[in-house]
C-alpha positions as CSV (number, residue, x, y, z in Angstrom):
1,X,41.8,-145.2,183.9
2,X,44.2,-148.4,183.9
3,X,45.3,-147.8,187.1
4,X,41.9,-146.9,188.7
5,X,40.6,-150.3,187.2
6,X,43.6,-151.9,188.3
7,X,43.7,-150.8,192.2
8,X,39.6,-151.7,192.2
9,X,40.5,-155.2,191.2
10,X,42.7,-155.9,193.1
11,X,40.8,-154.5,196.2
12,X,38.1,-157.6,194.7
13,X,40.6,-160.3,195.0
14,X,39.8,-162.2,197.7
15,X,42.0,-164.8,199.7
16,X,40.2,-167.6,198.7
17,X,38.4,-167.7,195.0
18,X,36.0,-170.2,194.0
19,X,36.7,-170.1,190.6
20,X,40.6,-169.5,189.9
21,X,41.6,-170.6,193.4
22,X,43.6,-168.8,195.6
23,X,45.8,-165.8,193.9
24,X,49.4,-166.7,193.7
25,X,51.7,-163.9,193.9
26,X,53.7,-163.3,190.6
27,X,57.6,-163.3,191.3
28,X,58.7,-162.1,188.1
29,X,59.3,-158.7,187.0
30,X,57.3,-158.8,184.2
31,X,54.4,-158.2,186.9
32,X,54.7,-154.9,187.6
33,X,52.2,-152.3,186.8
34,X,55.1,-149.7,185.3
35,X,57.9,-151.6,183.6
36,X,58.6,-150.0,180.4
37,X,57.0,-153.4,178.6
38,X,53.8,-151.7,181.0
39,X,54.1,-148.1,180.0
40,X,54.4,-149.3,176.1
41,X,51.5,-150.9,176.4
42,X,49.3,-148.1,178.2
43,X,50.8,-145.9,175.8
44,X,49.3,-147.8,173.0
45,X,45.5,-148.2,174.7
46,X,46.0,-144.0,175.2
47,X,46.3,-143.9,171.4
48,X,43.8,-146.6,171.0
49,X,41.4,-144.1,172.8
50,X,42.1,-141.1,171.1
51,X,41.7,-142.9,167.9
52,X,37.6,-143.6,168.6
53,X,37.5,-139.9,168.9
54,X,39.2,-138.4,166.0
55,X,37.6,-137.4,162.8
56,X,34.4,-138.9,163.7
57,X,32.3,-137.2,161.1
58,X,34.4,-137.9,158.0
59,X,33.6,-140.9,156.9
60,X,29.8,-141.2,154.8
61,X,26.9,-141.4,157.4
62,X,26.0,-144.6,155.8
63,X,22.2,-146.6,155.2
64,X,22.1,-148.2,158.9
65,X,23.2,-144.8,160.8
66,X,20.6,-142.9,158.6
67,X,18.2,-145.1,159.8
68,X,19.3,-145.3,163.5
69,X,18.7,-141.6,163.2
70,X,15.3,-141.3,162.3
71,X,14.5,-143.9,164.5
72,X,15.9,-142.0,167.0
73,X,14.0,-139.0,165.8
74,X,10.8,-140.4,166.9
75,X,9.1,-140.6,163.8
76,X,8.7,-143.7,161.0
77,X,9.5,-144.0,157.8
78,X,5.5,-143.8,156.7
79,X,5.8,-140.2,158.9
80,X,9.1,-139.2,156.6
81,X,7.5,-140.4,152.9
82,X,4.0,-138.7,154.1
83,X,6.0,-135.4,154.4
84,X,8.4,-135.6,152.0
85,X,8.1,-138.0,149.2
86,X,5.2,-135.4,147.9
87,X,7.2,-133.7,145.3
88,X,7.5,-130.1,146.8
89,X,11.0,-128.7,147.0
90,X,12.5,-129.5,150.9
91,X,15.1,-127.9,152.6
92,X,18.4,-129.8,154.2
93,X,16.6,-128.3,157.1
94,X,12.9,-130.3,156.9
95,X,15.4,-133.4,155.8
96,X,17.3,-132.7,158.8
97,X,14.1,-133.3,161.1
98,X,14.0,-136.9,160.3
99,X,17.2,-137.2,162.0
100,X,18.0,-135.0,164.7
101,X,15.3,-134.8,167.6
102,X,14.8,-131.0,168.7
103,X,13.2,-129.5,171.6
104,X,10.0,-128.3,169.6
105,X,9.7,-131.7,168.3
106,X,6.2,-133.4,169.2
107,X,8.1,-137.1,169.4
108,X,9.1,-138.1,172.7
109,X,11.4,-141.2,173.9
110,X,8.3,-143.0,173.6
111,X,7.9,-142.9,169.8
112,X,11.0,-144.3,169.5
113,X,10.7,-146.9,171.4
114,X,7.2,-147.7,169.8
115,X,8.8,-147.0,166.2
116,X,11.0,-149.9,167.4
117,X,9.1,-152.3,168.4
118,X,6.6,-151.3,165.0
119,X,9.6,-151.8,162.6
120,X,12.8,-153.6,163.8
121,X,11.7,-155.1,167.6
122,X,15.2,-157.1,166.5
123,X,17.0,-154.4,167.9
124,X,16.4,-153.8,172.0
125,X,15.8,-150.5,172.7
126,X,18.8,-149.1,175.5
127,X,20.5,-147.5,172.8
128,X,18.4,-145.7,170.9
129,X,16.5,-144.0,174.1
130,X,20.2,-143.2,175.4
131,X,21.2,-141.9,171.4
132,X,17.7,-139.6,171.5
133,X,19.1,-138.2,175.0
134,X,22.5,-137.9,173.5
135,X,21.7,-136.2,170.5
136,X,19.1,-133.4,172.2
137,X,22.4,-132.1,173.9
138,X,24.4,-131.9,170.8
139,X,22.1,-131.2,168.0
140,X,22.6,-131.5,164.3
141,X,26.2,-132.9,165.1
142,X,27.2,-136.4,163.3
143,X,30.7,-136.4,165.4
144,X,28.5,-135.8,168.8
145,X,26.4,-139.1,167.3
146,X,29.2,-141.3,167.1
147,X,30.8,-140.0,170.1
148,X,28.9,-141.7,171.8
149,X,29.7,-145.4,170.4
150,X,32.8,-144.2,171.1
151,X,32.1,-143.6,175.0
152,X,30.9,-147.0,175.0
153,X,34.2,-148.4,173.1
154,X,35.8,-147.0,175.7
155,X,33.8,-148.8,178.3
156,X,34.2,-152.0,176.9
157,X,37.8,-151.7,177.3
158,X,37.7,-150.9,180.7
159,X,34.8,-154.0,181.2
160,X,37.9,-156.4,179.3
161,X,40.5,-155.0,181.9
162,X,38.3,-156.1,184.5
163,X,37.1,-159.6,183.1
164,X,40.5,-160.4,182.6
165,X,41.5,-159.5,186.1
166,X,38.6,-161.4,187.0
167,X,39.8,-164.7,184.9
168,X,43.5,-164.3,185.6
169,X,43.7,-163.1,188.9
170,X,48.0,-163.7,189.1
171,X,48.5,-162.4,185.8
172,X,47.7,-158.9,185.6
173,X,50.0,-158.3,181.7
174,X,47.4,-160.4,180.6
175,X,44.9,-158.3,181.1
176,X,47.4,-155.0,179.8
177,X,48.0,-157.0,176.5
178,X,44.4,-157.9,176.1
179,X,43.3,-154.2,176.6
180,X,46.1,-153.2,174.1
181,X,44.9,-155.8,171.4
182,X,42.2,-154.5,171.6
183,X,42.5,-150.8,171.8
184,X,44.2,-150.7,168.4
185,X,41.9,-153.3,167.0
186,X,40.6,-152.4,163.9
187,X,37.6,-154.0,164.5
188,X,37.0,-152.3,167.8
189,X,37.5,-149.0,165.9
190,X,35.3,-150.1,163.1
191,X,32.4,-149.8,165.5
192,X,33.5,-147.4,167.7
193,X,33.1,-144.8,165.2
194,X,29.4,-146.0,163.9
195,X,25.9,-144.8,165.4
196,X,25.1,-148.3,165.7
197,X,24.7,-150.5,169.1
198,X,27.2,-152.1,168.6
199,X,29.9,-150.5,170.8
200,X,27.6,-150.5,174.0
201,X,26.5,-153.9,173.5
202,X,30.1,-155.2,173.3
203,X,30.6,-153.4,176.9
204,X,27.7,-154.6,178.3
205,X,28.2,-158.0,176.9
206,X,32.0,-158.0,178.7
207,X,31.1,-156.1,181.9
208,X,28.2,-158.8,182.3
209,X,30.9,-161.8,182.1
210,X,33.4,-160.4,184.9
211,X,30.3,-159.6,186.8
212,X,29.2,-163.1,187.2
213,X,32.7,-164.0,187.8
214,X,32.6,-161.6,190.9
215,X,29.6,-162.9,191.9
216,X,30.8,-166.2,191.8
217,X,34.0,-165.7,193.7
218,X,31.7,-162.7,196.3
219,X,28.8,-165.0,196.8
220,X,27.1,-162.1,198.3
221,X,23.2,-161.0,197.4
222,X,24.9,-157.3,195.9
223,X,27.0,-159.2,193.7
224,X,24.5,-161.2,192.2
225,X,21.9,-158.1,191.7
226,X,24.6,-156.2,189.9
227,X,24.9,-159.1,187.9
228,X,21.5,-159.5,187.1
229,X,21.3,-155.4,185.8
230,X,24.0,-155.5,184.0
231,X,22.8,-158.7,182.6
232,X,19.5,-157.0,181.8
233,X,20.9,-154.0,180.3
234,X,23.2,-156.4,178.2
235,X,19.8,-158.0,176.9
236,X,18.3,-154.6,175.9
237,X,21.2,-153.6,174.7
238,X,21.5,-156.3,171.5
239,X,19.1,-159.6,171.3
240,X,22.0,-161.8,171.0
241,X,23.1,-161.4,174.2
242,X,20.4,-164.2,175.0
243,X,23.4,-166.8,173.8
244,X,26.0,-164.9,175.9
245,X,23.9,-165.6,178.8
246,X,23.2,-169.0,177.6
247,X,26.8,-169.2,177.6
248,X,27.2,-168.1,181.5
249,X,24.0,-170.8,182.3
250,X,26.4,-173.4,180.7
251,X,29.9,-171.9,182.9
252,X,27.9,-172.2,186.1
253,X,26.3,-175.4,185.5
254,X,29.8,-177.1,184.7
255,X,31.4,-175.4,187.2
256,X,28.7,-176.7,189.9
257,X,29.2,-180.2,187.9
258,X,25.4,-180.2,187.3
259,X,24.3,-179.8,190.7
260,X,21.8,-177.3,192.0
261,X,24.5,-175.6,194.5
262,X,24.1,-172.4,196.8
263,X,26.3,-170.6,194.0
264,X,23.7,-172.3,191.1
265,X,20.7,-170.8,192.9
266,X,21.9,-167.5,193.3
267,X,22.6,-167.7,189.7
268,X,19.4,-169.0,188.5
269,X,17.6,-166.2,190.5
270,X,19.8,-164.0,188.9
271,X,19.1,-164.7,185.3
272,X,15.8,-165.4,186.0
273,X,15.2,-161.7,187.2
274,X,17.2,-160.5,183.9
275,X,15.2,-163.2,181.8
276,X,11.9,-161.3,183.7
277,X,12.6,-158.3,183.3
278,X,13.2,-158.6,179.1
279,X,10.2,-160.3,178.6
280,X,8.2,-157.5,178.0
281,X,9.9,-156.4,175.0
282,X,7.6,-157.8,172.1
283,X,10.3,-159.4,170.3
284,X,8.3,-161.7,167.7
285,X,10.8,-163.7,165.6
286,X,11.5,-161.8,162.6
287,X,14.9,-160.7,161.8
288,X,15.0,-157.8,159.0
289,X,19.1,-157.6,159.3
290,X,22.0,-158.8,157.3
291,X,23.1,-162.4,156.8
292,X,20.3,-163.6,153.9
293,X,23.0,-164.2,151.6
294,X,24.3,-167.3,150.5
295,X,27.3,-168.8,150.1
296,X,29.4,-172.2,149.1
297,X,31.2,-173.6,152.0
298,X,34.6,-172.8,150.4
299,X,33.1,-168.8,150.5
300,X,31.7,-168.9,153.8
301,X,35.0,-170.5,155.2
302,X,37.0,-167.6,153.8
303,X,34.9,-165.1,155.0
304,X,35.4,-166.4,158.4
305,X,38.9,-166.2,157.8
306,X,38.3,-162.7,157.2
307,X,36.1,-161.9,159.8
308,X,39.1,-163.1,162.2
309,X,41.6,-161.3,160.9
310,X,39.8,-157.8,160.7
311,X,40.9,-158.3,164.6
312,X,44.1,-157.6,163.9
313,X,44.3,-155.9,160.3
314,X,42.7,-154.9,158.5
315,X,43.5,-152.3,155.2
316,X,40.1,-151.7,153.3
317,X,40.6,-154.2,150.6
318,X,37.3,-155.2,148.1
319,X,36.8,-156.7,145.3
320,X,38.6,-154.9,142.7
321,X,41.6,-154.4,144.9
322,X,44.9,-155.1,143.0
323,X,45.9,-159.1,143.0
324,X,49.1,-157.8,144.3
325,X,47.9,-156.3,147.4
326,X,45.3,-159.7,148.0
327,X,47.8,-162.2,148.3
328,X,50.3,-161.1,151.1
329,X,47.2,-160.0,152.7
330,X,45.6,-163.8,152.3
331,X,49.1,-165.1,153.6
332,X,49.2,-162.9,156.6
333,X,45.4,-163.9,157.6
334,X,46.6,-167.6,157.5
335,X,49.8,-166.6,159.7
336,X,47.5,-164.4,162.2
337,X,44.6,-167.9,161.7
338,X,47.3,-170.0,162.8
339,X,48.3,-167.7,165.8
340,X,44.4,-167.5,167.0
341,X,44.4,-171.6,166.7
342,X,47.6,-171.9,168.5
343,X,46.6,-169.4,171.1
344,X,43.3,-171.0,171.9
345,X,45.5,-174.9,171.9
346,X,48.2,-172.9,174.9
347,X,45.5,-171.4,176.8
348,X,43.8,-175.2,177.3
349,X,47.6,-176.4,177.7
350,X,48.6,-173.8,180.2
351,X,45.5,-172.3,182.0
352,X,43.6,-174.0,185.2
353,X,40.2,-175.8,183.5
354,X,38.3,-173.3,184.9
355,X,39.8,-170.6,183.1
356,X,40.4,-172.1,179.7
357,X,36.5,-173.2,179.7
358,X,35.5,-169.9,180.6
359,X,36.9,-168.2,177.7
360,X,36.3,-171.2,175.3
361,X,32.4,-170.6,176.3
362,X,32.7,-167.0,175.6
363,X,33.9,-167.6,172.6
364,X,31.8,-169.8,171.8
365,X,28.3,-168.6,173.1
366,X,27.2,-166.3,170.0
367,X,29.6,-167.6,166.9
368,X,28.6,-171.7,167.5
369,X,24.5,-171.4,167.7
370,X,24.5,-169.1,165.2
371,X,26.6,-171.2,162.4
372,X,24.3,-174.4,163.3
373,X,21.8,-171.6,162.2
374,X,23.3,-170.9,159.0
375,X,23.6,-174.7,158.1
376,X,20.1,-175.4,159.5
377,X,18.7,-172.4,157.2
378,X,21.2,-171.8,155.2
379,X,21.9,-168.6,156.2
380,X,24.9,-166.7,156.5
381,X,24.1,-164.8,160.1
382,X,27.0,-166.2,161.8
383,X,29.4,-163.8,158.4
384,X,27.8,-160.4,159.8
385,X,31.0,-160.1,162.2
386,X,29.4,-157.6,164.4
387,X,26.8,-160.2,165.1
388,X,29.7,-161.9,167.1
389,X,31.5,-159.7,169.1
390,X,31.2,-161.5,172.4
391,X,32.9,-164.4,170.6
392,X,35.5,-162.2,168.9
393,X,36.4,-160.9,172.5
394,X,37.1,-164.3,174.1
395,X,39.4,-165.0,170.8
396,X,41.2,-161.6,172.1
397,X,41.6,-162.8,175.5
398,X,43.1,-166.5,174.6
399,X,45.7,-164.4,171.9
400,X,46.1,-162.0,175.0
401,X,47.2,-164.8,177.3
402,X,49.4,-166.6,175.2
403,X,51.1,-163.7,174.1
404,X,51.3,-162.2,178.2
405,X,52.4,-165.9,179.2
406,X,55.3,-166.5,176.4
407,X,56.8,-163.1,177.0
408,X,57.1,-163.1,180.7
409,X,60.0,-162.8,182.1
410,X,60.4,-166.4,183.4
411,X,60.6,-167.9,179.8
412,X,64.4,-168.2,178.1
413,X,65.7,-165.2,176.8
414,X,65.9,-166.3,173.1
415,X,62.6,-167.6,173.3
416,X,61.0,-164.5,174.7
417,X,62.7,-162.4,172.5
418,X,61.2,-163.8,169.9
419,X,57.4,-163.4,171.3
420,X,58.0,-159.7,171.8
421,X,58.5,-159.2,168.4
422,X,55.5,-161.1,167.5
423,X,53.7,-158.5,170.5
424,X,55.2,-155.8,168.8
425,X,54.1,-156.7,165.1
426,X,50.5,-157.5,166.2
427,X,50.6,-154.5,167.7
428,X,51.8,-152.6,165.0
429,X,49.6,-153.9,162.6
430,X,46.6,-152.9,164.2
431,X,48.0,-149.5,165.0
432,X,48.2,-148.9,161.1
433,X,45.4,-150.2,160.2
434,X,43.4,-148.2,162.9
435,X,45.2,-144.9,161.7
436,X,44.6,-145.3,157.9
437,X,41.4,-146.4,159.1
438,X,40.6,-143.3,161.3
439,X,42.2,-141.1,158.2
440,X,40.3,-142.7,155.3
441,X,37.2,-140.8,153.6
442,X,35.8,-144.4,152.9
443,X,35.8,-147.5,154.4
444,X,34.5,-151.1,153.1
445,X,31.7,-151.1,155.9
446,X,30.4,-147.7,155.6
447,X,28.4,-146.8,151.1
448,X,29.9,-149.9,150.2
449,X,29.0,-149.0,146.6
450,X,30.7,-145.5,146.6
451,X,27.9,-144.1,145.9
452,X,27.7,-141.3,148.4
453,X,31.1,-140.1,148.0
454,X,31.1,-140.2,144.6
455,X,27.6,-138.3,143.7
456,X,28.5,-135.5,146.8
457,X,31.5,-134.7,145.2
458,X,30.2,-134.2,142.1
459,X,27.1,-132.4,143.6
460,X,28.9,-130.0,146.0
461,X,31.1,-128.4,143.1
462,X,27.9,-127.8,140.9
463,X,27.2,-124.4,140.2
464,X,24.3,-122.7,142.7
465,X,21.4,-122.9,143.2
466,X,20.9,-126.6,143.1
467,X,18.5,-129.1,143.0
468,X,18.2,-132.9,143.9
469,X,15.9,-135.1,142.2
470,X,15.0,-138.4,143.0
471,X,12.2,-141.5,143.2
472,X,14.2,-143.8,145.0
473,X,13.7,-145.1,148.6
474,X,14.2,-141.8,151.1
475,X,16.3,-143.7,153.4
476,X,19.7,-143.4,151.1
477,X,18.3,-139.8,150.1
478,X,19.2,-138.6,154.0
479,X,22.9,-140.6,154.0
480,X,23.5,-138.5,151.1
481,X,21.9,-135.1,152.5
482,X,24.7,-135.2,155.0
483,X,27.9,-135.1,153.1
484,X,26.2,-132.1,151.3
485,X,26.0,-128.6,151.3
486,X,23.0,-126.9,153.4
487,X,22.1,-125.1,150.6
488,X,21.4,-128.1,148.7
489,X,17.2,-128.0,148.1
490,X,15.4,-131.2,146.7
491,X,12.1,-133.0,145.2
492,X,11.3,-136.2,145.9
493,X,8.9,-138.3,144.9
494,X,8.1,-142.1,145.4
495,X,7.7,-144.1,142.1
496,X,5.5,-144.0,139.7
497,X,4.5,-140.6,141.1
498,X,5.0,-137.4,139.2
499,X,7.3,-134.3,139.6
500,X,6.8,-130.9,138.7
501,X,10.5,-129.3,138.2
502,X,10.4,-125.5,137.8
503,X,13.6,-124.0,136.2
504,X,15.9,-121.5,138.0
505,X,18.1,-123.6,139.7
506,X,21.7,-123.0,138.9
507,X,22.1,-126.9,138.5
508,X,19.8,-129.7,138.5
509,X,20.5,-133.5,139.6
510,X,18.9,-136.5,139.5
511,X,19.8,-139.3,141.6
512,X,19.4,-143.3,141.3
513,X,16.3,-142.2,138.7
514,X,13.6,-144.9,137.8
515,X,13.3,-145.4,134.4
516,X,9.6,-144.1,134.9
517,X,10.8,-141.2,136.6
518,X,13.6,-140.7,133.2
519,X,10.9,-141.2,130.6
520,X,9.1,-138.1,132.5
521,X,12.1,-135.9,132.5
522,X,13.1,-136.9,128.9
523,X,9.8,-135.0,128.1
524,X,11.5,-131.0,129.2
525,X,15.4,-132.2,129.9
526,X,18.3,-133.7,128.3
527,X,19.7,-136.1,130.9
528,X,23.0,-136.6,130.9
529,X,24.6,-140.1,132.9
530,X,27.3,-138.6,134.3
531,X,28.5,-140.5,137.5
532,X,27.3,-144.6,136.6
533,X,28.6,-145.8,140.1
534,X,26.0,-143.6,141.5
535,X,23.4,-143.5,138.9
536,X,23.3,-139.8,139.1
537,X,22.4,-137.6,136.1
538,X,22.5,-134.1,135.2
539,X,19.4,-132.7,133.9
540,X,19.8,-129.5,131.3
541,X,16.3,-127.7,130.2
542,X,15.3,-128.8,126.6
543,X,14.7,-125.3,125.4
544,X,18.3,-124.5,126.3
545,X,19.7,-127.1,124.7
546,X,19.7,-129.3,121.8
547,X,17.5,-132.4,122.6
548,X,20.1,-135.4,122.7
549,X,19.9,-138.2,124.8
550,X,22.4,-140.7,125.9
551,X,22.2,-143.7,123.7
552,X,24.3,-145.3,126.2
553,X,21.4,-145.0,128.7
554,X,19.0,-146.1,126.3
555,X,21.0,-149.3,125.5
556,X,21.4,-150.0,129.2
557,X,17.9,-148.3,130.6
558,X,17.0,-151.9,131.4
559,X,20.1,-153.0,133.3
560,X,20.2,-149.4,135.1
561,X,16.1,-150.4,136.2
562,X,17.1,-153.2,137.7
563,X,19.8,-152.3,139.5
564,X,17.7,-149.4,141.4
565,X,15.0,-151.6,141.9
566,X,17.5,-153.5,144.2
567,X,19.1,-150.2,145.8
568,X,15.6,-149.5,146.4
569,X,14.6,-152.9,147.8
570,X,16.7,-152.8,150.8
């Protein structure tokens, strides 16, 4: 694939280019395609690649995947609690029809475009239509799900070989090391494996920025209609592609130095068409995603920290991991912090203007409107780092060009030397992090309470037949329905409603329980708390059993109460 993308750009160099002048030939040898630097470096974007695609469906099929699904399914949530938030006992099977579209279904592409624009017109609808198409081929399948935000990883690599071709026309390692940064990133690989737009917005996003730089350098009416698709597709890809676009607007308007050129018209037209073609999509202002939280400026400055360092590595740590594991970790995201800052200070040293402001807008089209946003609103939208991946990308590229530049073969041997270890132990710090990553059952981004792991488990060794109870909000109810087994039959209910439980099940469960819902049970079962990070409960038939009850629960009913209400609430 590298060498495909690298023979088409180079047949797109032309002899004279607008943008990064006139390609100069590299003398060193640190320019061929297949030194052993070169075959290192492919070596580690093959295992990059193969990393998106291996053990796709271990990790918990989290809240925002369920929900992807059913949208993708065709039908809304009021369809899914009309059905089976009634108490009767359902199947995995009837569950299972909330989230995998079938040929007998009666919902079309159509329904999920409408349930869309109904419940979360935030997110454009490319993906989920191509998700729904996706799925219908590989039904049931969770791996065949995020296989395809794998494809799309892969694109996006491909798209950053070509931008940085694009941006550095004599420097071809730059755009090696970029890809290989972020092959192994595991950040890249955080998304890659999640049925979430992300990975096909972060292609689009790239492949519409070496797009316009073809155009640009082309100046031919093809160029610029490619532009403008990809462009459109970028913009019903993710909403926030708006800004990246922005960002391109602001490129060609400096590059023009403000003046309404041949090159600024085609552009305008362009965008324009793009701009057209969006407006359709009833997009009315609301935002139902993450970033409502709110933080000091001391916690929102570490979290950006964080959110830059996740680039590079990044080894699962929360909260209540070990003080001794936090701080070499915090020292390593100042040393990789300092490396980003530095990188970004050589690339305005050592780059043409035109190339150093071309990155600098890229990185800064998404991550800078959006953190005048959080001080305006006090919001903290700009923290969500998949909200930023255009920006990320551009920080990729400056790292990827300092990094290409001070270990070429021009620079003294002592000196370079020294850069290729710092190559190598970026590099090796992302390949570990993506490998434990790609091995892990859990992962900070994906239950971030535990829950699901934790109750499935417990569940899946129960004794058969077994039933799940629970009043809690439906949407968790199908995350957990996949990690466990098909024969797994449930009741659920919506609160304050009642349930009938019949016995004969082997072993009865209730899960995240209102304390109306307890009260009821109390009545025929002693409940028993026996997983608290889940709030799940095992439920033995009074006549069976002495009536007991968990004092514990009783001292904490009110503290358990609240905190489903605010599972329930999201």
């Amino acid at each position: 694939m590298i060498e495909a993308l690298t023979k088409f750009a180079d047949r797109q160099q032309t002899p004279s280019d607008p943008i990064n002048g006139p390609p100069q030939e590299n003398k060193t040898r640190s320019g061929a395609v297949w030194s052993v630097e070169g075959v290192l470096l492919v070596c580690i974007i093959a295992a990059g690649i193969c990393l998106r695609f291996t053990h796709l469906d271990q990790k918990v099929y989290w809240y925002d995947e369920a929900f992807s699904s059913l949208q993708v399914s065709g039908y809304s949530p009021r369809d899914a609690a009309a059905d089976i938030l009634t108490g009767r006992v359902v199947s995995s099977g009837e569950i299972n029809k909330y989230q995998f579209p079938t040929p007998k279904s009666p919902k079309t592409a159509t329904d999920t475009v409408k349930g869309l624009i109904a419940i979360e017109p935030q997110n454009t609808p490319a993906y989920f239509v191509a998700l729904r198409w996706w799925s219908s081929l590989f039904p049931g399948s969770i791996a065949a799900i995020r296989a395809l935000s794998a494809i799309f990883s892969v694109c996006a690599l491909g798209a950053a070989f070509l931008l940085c071709r694009e941006i550095f026309p004599s420097s071809p390692r730059v755009a090696y090391v970029c890809v290989a940064l972020m092959a192994i990133s595991p950040f890249q690989l955080l998304y890659a494996q999640e049925a979430r737009p992300y990975g096909m917005w972060c292609a689009a996003a790239t492949l519409s920025s070496a797009l316009l730089l073809r155009a640009v350098r082309r100046r031919t009416a093809a160029a610029w209609a490619l532009y403008a698709l990809c462009a459109a597709l970028s913009l019903y890809t993710f909403l926030f592609s708006i800004l990246v676009l922005g960002g391109h607007a602001l490129f060609v308007a400096i590059e023009n130095k403000f003046r309404f050129t041949a090159a600024a018209r085609a552009f305008a037209v362009a965008l324009s068409a793009a701009i057209v073609s969006f407006i359709p999509w009833p997009y009315r202002g609301q935002h139902a995603g993450a970033g409502n939280d709110h933080y000091s400026l001391g916690q929102y400055a570490i979290k950006w920290v964080r959110s830059i360092g996740i680039l590079f590595a990044d080894f699962n740590l929360r909260k209540e991991t070990s003080r001794w594991i936090l701080v070499p970790y915090s020292f390593l995201l100042l040393v990789l912090l300092t490396a980003c800052g530095y990188s970004i200070y050589f690339l305005c040293r050592r780059a043409t203007p035109t190339q150093a402001a071309y990155v600098l807008i890229l990185m800064g089209s998404v991550c800078l409107p959006l953190t005048m946003l959080d001080a305006a609103q006090g919001s903290s939208v700009s923290l969500v780092t998949r909200y930023i991946f255009p920006s990320l990308i551009g920080l990729q590229i400056a790292v990827a060009y300092m990094l290409a530049m001070k270990t070429d073969a021009s620079c003294a041997a002592r000196s370079r030397g020294a850069w290729q270890g710092s190559l190598a132990l970026i590099l090796a710090l992302g390949l570990a992090s993506s490998v434990t990553m790609v091995r892990a059952n859990e992962w900070w981004n994906k239950d971030p309470e535990n829950y699901v792991q934790a109750a499935s488990r417990i569940i899946n060794s129960a004794k058969a037949p077994v039933l799940v109870v629970s009043d809690a909000w439906f949407v968790p109810m199908l995350s957990l329905e996949h990690k466990l087994r098909p024969d797994v039959v449930y009741q659920l209910t919506a609160e304050p409603q009642p349930l009938d439980i019949h016995n004969g099940y082997g072993t009865i469960f209730a899960v995240k329980p209102s304390l109306h819902l307890r009260t009821q049970l109390e009545k025929n079962f002693t409940l028993e708390l026996i997983d608290r990070s889940s709030d799940l409960w095992r439920l033995t038939p009074a006549r069976s059993a002495p009536e007991v009850r968990d004092s514990q629960s009783q001292q904490k009913a009110g503290s358990d109460e609240q905190q489903g209400a605010q599972f329930r609430g999201r």
